[in-house]
DODRENMAR-984755 format. One line per 3 residues: number of its first residue (from 1); their letters; for each residue x negated, y, z of C-alpha. Coordinates in nm, 3 decimals. Layout:
NUM> a> X:Y:Z  ...;
This chain:
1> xxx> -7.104:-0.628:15.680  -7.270:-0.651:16.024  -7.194:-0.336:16.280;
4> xxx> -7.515:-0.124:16.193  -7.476:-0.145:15.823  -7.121:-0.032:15.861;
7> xxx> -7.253:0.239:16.086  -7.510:0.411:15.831  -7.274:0.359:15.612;
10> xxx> -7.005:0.576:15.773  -7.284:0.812:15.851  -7.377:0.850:15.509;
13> xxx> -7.026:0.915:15.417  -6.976:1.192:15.719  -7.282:1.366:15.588;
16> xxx> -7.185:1.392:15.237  -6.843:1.459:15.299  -6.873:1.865:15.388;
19> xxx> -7.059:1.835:14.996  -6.774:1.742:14.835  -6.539:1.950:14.999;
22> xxx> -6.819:2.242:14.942  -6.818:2.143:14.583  -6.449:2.066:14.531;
25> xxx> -6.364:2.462:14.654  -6.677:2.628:14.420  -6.544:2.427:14.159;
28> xxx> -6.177:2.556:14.257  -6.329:2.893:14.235  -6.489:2.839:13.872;
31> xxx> -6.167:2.750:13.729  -5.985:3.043:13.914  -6.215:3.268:13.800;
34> xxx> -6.190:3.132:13.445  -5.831:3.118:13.477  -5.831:3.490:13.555;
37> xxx> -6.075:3.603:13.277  -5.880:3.407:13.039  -5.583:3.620:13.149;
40> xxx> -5.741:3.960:13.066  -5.851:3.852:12.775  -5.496:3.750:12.687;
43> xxx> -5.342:4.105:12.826  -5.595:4.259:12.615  -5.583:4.090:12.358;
46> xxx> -5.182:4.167:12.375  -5.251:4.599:12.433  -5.483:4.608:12.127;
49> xxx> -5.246:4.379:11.920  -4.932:4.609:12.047  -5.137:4.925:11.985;
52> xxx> -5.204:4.854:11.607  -4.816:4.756:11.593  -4.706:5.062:11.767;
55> xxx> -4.933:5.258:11.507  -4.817:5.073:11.236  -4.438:5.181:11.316;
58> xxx> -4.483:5.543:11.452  -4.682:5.641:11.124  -4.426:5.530:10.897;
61> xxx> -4.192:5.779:11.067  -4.238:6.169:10.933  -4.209:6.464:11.014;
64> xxx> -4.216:6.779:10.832  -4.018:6.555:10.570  -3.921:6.912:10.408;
67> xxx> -4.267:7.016:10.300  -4.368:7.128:9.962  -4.604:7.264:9.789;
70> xxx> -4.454:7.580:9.609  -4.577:7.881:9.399  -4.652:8.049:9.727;
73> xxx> -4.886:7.770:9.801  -5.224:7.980:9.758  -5.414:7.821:9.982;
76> xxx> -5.613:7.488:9.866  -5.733:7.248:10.222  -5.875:6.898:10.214;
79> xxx> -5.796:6.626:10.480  -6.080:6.369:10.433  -6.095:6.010:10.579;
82> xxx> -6.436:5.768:10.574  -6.186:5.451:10.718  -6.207:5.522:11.070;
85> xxx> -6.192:5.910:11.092  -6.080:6.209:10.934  -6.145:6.594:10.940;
88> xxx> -5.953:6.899:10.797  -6.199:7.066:10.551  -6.086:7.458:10.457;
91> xxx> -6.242:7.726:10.238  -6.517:7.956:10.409  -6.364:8.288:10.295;
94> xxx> -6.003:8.383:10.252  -5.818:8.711:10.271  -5.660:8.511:10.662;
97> xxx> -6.026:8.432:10.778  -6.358:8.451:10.700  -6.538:8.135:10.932;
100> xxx> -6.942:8.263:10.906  -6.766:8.541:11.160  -6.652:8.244:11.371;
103> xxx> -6.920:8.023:11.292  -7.247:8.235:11.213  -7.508:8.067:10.925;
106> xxx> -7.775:8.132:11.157  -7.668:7.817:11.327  -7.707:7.643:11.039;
109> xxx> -8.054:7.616:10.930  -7.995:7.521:10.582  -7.631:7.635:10.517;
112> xxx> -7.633:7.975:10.330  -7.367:8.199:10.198  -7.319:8.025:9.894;
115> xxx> -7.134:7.747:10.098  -6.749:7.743:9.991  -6.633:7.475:10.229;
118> xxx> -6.675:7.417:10.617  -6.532:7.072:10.767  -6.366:7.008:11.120;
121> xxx> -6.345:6.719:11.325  -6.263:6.668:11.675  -6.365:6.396:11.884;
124> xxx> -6.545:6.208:12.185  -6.844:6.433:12.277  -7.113:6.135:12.354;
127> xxx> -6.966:5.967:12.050  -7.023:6.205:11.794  -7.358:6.328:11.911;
130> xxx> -7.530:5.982:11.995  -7.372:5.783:11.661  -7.473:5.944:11.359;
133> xxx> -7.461:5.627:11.155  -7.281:5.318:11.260  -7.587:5.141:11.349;
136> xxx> -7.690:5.340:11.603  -7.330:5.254:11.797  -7.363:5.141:12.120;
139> xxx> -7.135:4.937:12.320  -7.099:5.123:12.610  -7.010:5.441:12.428;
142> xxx> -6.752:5.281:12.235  -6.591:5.135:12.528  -6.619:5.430:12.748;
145> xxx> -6.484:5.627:12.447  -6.191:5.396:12.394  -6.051:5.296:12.744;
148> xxx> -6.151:5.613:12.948  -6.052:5.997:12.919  -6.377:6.174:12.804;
151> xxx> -6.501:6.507:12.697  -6.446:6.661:12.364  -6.620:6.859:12.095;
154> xxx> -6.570:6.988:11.760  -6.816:6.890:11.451  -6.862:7.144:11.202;
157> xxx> -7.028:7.124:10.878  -7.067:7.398:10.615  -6.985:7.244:10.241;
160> xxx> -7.153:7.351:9.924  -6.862:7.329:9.702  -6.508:7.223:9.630;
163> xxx> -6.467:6.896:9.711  -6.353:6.655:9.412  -5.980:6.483:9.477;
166> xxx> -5.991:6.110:9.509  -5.828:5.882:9.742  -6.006:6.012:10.055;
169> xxx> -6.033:6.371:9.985  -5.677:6.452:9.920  -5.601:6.828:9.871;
172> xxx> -5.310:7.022:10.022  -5.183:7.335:9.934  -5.075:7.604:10.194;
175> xxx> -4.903:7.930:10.192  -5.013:8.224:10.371  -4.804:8.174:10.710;
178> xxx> -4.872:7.713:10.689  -5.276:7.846:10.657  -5.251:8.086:10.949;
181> xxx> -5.089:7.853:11.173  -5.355:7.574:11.074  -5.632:7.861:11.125;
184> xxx> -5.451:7.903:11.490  -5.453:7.528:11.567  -5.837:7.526:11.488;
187> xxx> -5.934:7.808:11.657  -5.779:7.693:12.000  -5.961:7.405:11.975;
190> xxx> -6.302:7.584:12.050  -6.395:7.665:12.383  -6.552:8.015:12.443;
193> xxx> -6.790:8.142:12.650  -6.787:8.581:12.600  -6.558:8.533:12.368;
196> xxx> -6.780:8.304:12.109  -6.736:7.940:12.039  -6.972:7.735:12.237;
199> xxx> -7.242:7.558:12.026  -7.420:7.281:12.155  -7.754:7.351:12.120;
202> xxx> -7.959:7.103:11.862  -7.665:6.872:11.804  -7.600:6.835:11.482;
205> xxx> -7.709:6.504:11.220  -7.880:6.799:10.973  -7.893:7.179:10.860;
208> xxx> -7.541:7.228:10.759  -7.345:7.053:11.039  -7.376:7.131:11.410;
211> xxx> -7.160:7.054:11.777  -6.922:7.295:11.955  -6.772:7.231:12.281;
214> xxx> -6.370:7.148:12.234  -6.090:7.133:12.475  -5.869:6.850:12.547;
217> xxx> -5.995:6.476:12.641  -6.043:6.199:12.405  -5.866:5.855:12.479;
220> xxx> -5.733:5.595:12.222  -5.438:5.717:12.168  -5.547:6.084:12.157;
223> xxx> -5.835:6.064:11.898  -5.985:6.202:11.624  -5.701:6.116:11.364;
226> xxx> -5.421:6.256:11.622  -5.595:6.592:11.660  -5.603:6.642:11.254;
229> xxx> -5.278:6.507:11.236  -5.149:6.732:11.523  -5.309:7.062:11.325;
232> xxx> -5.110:6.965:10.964  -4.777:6.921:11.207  -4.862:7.280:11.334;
235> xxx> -4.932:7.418:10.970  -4.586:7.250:10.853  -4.725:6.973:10.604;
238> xxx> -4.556:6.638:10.580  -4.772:6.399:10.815  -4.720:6.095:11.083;
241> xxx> -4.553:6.109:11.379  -4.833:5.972:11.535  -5.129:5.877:11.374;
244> xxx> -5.414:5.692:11.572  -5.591:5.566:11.223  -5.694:5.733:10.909;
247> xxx> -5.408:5.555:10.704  -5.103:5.673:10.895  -5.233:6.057:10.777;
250> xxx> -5.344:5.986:10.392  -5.010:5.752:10.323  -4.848:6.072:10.368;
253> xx> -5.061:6.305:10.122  -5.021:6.099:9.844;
């Protein structure tokens, strides 16, 4: 090769050379940045796997194991689960409590008196309010809802009649001081403003259900299931000892 080939050769080669190296660290970069994501995914992966397990084993221990239901059980409640959450449901009227004092009709545009039933769930505010069927889910929401502590409120619908037992409207029978307690548990759920609960204003999916404001913050391990499970610990009735999914409750009602 005579001298100036050799020299535009090596000139070539000096000029490309800061390329490669340029190229050699973004693609350094790429795979440490894979390498990384692949990671979380992993450690994820391992939280969500260990919180199922963890759910799985905490459920099958009880409490309450005493409970029964006994001639002095007078009072008749249902705990209700659609696969993902549950809600206590409890007669209107009683001798303990009467709830259109707590929970006035005229927030309910097509409830009336006749109504024998009102349901309670607790849960992620933005949740409940923006997701009235599971198509209308959003990621963001669910995320938020499931990795971050959020705000709370209580849904409340008034029921026309008994509900009929089946495998996901189990019934439960209370005596006078389990109800009370149970009635207590609900109640300082609300939050108040002058003493009333505070309804959120045009909130509910139809006439007979509607919003309140709650206390307490929502996280995946503090959910829906936990605060109905949390209520039949305080009324005495056999139940997890923790219960993040709808299972770990009704296994115990059978």
């Amino acid at each position: 090769m005579c001298p100036a080939a050799h020299t535009v050769t090596y000139a070539i080669r000096f000029v490309q050379a800061p390329k490669r190296r340029s190229e050699n660290r973004m693609l350094l970069f790429i795979k440490r940045i894979l390498k990384l994501l692949a990671n979380m995914a992993a450690g994820i992966l391992l939280l969500v796997g260990l919180f199922f397990l963890l759910g799985f084993l905490l459920s099958s221990i009880p409490v309450n194991s005493s409970f029964a239901q006994t001639s002095e059980s007078k009072v008749e409640i249902f705990v209700t689960s659609n696969g993902v959450h549950t809600d206590l449901v409890l007669p209107v009227a009683t001798p303990y409590m009467d709830w259109r004092q707590k929970l006035p009709l005229q927030h309910f545009a097509t409830a009336d008196s006749s109504f024998t039933h009102v349901g309670f769930g607790w849960g992620d505010r933005r949740f409940y309010m923006e997701t009235p069927e599971w198509s209308d889910l959003k990621l963001d929401v669910a995320l938020t809802s499931a990795l971050w502590p959020t705000r709370t409120a209580l849904h409340v619908e008034y029921i026309r009649s008994r509900l009929v037992p089946n495998q996901r409207q189990r019934p439960v029978l209370l005596t006078e001081t389990q109800y009370l307690r149970l009635i207590a548990f609900i109640d300082s759920s609300f939050q108040r403003e002058n003493g009333a609960y505070m309804l959120i204003e045009n909130s509910g999916y139809s006439g007979t259900d509607n919003f309140y404001e709650a206390h307490g913050k929502f996280y995946a391990t503090k959910n829906c299931n936990s605060w109905v499970n949390k209520g039949l610990k305080e009324a005495g009735v056999k139940t997890a000892w923790w219960a993040p999914f709808p299972y770990a409750i009704m296994r115990h009602l059978r």
